[in-house]
VMD Tcl script that draws the C-alpha trace (Angstrom):
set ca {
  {111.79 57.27 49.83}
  {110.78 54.66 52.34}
  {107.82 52.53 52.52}
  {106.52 51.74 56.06}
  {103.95 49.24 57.23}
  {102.55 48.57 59.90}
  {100.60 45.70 61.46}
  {98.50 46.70 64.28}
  {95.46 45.75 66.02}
  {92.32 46.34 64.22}
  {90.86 48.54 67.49}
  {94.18 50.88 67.27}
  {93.87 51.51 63.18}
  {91.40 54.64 63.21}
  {93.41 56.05 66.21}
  {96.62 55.85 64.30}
  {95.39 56.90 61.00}
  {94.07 60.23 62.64}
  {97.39 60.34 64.53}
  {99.35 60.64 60.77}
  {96.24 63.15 59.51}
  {97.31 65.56 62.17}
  {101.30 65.41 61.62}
  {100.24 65.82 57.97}
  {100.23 62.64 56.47}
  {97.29 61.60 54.95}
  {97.83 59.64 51.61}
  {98.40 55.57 52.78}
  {97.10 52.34 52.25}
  {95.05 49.92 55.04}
  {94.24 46.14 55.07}
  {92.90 43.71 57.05}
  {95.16 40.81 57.46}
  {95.61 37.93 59.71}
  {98.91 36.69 61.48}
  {100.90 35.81 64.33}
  {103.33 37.33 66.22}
  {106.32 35.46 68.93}
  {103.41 34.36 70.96}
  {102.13 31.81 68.07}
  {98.93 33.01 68.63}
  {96.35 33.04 71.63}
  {94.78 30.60 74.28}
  {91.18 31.33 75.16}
  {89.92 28.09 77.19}
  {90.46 25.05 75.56}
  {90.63 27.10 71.70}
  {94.27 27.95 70.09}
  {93.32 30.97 67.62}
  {96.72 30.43 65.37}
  {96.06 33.84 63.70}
  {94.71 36.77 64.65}
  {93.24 39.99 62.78}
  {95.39 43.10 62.19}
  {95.01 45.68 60.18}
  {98.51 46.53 57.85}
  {98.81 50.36 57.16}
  {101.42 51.39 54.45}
  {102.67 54.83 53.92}
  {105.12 56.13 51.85}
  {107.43 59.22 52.94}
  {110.32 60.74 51.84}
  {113.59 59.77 53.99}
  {113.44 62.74 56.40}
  {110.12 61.93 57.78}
  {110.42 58.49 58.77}
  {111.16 59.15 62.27}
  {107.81 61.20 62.45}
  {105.98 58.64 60.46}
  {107.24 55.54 63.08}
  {106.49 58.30 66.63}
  {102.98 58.51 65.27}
  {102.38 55.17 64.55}
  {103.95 53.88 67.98}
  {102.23 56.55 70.44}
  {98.88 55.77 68.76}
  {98.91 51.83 68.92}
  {100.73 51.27 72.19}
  {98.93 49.64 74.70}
  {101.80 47.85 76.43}
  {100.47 44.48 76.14}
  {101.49 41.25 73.51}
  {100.05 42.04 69.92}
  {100.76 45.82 69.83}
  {101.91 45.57 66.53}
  {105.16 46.09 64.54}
  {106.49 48.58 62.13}
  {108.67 47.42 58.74}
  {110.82 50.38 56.81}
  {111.95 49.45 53.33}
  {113.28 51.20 50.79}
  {111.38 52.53 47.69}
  {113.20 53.23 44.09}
  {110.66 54.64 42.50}
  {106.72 55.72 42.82}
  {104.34 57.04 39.67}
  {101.04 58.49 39.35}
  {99.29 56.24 37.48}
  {96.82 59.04 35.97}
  {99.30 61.71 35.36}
  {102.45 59.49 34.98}
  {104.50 61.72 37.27}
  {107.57 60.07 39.51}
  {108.06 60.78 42.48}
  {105.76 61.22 45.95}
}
mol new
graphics top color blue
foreach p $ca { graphics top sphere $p radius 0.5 }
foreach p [lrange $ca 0 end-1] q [lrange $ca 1 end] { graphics top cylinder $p $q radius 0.2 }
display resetview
């Protein structure tokens, strides 16, 4: 299994979320969260904003549909411009069900 999050922009995280619904993935996780990407943050004026809202989506697949996971995620929150987002894949050893106890996805 693999874990995959994603930090977007708040605007994009409905659009992406439907995006997964329709290639069958609905079960994941979203927060908002603040941070700052290679551009240290934006310039309006005279104002530095050092961190700026995103919204973190976390989904958990099995190994075979990571590819499908990551071409959802990246057609739905491209825009081509600084603060698109990026996409972390890390492994996962185990996953339960905390009301039935079951392993696995």
């Amino acid at each position: 299994m693999k874990m995959i999050r994603a930090m977007v922009r708040p605007e994009a995280a409905d659009t992406i979320t439907e995006g997964l619904a329709e290639a069958g993935f609905y079960s994941l996780t979203k927060m908002h969260v603040f941070g700052r990407g290679k551009q240290k943050g934006i310039k309006i004026g005279d104002v530095h904003y050092d961190e700026l809202p995103k919204v973190m989506i976390m989904v958990v697949v099995k190994e075979d549909a990571v590819d499908e996971v990551i071409s959802a995620i990246k057609t739905n929150a491209y825009t081509g411009n600084f603060g698109d987002g990026k996409i972390f894949v890390t492994p996962v050893d185990a996953s339960y069900t905390v009301r039935t106890g079951e392993k696995g996805i």
